[in-house]
C-alpha positions in Angstrom: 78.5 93.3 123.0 75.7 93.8 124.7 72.7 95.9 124.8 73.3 97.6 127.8 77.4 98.5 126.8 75.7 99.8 123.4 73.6 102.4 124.9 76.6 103.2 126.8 78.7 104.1 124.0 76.1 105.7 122.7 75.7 107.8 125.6 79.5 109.3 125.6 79.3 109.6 121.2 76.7 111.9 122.7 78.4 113.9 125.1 81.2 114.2 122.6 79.3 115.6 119.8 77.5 117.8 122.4 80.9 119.2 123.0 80.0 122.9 121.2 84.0 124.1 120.9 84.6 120.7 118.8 81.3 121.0 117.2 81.9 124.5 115.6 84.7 124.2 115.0 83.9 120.8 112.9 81.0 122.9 111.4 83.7 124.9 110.0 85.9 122.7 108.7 83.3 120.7 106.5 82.0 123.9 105.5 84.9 124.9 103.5 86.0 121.7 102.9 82.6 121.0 101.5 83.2 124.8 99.1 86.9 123.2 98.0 85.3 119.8 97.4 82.7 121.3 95.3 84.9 121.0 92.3 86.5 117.8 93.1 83.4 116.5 92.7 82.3 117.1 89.7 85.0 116.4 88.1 85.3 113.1 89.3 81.5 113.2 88.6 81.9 113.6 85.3 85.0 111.0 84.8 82.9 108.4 86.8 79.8 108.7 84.5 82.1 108.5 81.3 83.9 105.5 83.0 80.7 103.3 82.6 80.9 103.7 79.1 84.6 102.7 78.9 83.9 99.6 77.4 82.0 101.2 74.5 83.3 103.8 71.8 81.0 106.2 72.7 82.3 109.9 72.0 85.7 108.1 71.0 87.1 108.6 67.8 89.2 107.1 65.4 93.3 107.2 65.3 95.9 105.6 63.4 99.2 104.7 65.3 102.5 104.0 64.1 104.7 102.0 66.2 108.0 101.1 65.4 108.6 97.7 66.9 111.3 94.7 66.6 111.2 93.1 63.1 110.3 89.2 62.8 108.4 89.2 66.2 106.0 86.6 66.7 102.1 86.7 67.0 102.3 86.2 70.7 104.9 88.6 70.8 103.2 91.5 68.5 100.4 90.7 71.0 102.0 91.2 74.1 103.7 94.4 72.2 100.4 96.4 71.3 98.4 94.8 74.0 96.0 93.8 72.1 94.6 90.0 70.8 96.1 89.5 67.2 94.1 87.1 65.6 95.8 87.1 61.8 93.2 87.8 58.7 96.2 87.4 55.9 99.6 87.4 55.3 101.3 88.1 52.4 104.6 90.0 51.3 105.8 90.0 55.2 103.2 91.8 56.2 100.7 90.6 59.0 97.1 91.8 58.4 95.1 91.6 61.5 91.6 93.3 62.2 93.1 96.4 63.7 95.4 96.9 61.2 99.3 95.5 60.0 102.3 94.0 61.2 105.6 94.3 58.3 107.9 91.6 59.7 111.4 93.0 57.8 110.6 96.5 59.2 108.7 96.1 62.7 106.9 98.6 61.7 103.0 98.4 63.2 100.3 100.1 61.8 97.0 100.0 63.7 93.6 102.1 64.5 92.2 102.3 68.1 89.5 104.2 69.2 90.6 107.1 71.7 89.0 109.4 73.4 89.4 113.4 73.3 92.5 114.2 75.1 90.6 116.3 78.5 88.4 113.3 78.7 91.2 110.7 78.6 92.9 112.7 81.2 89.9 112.6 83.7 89.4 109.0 82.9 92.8 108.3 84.5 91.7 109.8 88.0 89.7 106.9 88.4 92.9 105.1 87.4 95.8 106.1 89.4 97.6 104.3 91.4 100.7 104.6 93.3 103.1 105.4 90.3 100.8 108.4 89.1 100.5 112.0 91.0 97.2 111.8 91.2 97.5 109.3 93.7 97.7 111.7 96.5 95.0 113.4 95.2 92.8 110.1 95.3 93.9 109.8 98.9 93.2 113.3 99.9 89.8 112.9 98.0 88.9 109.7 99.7 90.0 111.1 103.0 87.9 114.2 103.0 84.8 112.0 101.7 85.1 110.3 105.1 85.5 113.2 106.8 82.5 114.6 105.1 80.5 112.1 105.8 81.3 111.8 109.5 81.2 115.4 110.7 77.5 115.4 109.1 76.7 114.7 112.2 78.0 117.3 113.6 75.4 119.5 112.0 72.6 118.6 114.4 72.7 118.0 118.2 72.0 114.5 118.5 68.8 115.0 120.4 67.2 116.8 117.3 64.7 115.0 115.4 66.6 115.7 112.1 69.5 114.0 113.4 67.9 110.7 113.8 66.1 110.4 110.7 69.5 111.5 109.4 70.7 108.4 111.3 68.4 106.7 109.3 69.3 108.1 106.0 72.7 107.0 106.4 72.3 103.8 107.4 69.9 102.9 104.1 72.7 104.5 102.2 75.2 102.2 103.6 72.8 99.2 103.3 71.6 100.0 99.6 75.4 100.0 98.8 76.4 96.9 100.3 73.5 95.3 98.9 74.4 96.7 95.3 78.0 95.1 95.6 76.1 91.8 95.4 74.0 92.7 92.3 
């Protein structure tokens, strides 16, 4: 591509944007859209900030769990069962003692604490979770759709020959750069 086929694509992007019946009614749309997305937002705000401390037991607290599972199951087995690593501390009586708790071989029946967090937090952890099996799939989709278009009709906010829209042009593009470089990091 050359220099010369650039600044003629750049030149009808113009013209379109210019366009004031699209560019309203764009205006509108991301207006309201922008109003409804408020609260999307900061939910998923919210549930992406506690997602970086997933790993960690902050405001997670303790519960006991009772799972009845087959009797006589083997350590790979009661592993794959609880999803967890059972590394065995003791056994004795037919019962499996393992760091989060105990395995009784005759009855299947595990006893085990994990660290869980309050149920409304749980719940918006799993937005950041869903995928295609879950409800909330759709409204990742519509979510990550409506980011896009939010982020495209910005430019619709300024006629292209303003000032603001072309240190706006160079907003976005260090946006886009800083993330690209923070993928690497």
């Amino acid at each position: 591509m050359t220099y010369k086929s650039v600044v003629i694509i750049f030149k009808h992007l113009v013209s379109f944007m210019n366009n004031s019946k699209l560019s309203l009614k764009v205006r509108i749309i991301h207006r309201y859209l922008g109003y409804f997305l408020a609260g999307i937002m900061a939910v998923y705000a919210l549930s992406g900030s506690l997602m970086i401390f997933r790993k960690t037991n902050f405001l997670k607290k303790e519960v006991t769990v009772k799972e009845q599972l087959d009797s006589n199951l083997s350590i790979g087995a009661l592993s794959a069962k609880l999803k967890i690593g059972v590394t065995v501390n003791k056994k004795e009586d037919g019962i499996i003692y393992f760091k989060e708790g105990s395995y009784n071989e005759q009855t299947g029946l595990a006893i085990r604490t994990k660290m869980k967090l309050p149920l409304i937090l749980e719940k918006m952890e799993k937005l950041h979770k869903a995928t295609t099996q879950s409800p909330l799939y759709f409204l990742n989709l519509f979510f990550g759709g409506s980011l896009l278009f939010f982020a495209l009709s910005s430019f619709w906010m300024y006629a292209p020959k303003m000032p603001i829209f072309k240190k706006g042009l160079y907003f976005a593009l260090a946006g886009a750069a800083l993330t690209v470089l923070m993928l690497f990091v």
